[in-house]
C-alpha positions as CSV (number, residue, x, y, z in Angstrom):
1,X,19.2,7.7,0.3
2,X,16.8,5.1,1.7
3,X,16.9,4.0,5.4
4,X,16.2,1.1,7.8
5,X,12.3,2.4,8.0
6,X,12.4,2.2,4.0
7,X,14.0,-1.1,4.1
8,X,11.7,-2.7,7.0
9,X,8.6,-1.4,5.0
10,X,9.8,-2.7,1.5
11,X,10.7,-6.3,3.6
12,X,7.3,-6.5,4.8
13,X,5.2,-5.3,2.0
14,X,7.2,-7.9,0.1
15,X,6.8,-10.5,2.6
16,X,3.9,-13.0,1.2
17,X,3.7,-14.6,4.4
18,X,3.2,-11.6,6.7
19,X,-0.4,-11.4,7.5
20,X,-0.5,-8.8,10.3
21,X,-1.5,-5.4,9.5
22,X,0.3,-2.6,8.6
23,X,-0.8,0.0,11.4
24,X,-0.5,4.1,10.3
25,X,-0.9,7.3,11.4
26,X,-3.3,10.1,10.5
27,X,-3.1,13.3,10.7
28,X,-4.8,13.9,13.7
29,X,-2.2,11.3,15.3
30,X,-5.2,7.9,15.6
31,X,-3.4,5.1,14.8
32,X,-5.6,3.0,11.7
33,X,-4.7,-0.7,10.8
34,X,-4.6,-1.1,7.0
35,X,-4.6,-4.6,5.5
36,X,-2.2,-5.0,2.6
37,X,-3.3,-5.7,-0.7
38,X,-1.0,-4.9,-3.8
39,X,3.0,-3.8,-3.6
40,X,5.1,-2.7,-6.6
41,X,7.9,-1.0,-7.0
42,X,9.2,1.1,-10.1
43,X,12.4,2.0,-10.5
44,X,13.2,3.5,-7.0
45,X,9.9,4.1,-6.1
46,X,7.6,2.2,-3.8
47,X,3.5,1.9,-4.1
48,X,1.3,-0.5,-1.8
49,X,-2.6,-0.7,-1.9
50,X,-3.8,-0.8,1.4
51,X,-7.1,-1.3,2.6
52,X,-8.1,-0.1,6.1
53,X,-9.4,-2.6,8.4
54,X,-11.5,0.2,11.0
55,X,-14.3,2.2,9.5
56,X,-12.4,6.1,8.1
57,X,-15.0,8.7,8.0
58,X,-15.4,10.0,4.3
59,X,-14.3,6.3,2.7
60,X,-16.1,3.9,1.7
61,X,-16.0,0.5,4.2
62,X,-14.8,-1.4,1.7
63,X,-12.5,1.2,-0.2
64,X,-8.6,0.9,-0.6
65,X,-5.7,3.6,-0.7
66,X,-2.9,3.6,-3.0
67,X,0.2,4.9,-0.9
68,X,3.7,5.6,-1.9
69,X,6.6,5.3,0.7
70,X,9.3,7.7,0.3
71,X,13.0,7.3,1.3
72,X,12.4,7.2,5.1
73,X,9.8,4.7,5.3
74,X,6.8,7.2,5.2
75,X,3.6,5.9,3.7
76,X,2.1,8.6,2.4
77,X,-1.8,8.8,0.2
78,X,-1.5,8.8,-3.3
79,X,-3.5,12.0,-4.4
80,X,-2.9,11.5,-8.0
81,X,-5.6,10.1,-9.8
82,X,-3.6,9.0,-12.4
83,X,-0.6,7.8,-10.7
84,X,-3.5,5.8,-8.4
85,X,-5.2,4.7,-11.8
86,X,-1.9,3.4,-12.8
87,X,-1.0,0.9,-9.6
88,X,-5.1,-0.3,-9.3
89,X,-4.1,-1.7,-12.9
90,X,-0.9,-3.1,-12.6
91,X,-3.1,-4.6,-9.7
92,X,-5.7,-5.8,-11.7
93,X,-2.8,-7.2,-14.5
94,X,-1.4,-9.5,-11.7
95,X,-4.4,-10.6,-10.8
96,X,-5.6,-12.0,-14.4
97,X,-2.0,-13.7,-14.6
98,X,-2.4,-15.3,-11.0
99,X,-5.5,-16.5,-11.9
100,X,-3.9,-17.9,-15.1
101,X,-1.7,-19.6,-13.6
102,X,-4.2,-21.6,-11.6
């Protein structure tokens, strides 16, 4: 069952006009401010690309996650490579239509 977090996160990673960053917690509690690239959702599951806007020590400075969010609004790193591969080309796909729409 999904709950008001789930449903505030889907409303804003669907929002196109929301332009203020989406703000997470790591595991050692320090709040980092990701900028929102790329939302889809399959079936009953959520995926956002998110790039973070403060340097992350290991990643590179201009490097973006794939996240999922689960039931209760968690946002949690895709560790998957496949599953990852998967959203960076539906991604990519809506990109080439966009631009083909122009």
């Amino acid at each position: 069952m999904k709950n008001k977090n789930y449903e505030f996160a889907r409303r804003i990673l669907f929002d196109a006009d929301e332009k203020q960053p989406i703000t997470l917690r790591n595991a050692q509690d320090e709040s980092i401010d990701f900028e929102q690239i790329f939302a889809v959702e399959r079936g009953e599951e959520l995926y956002c690309i998110l790039r973070p806007l403060t340097c992350v020590e290991g990643l590179h400075p201009h490097a973006a996650l794939v996240f999922s969010v689960d039931g209760k609004g968690v946002f949690r790193v895709v560790k998957e490579r496949r599953l990852s591969n998967e959203i960076f080309a539906e991604y990519y796909s809506a990109m080439q239509r966009a631009q083909k729409k122009e």
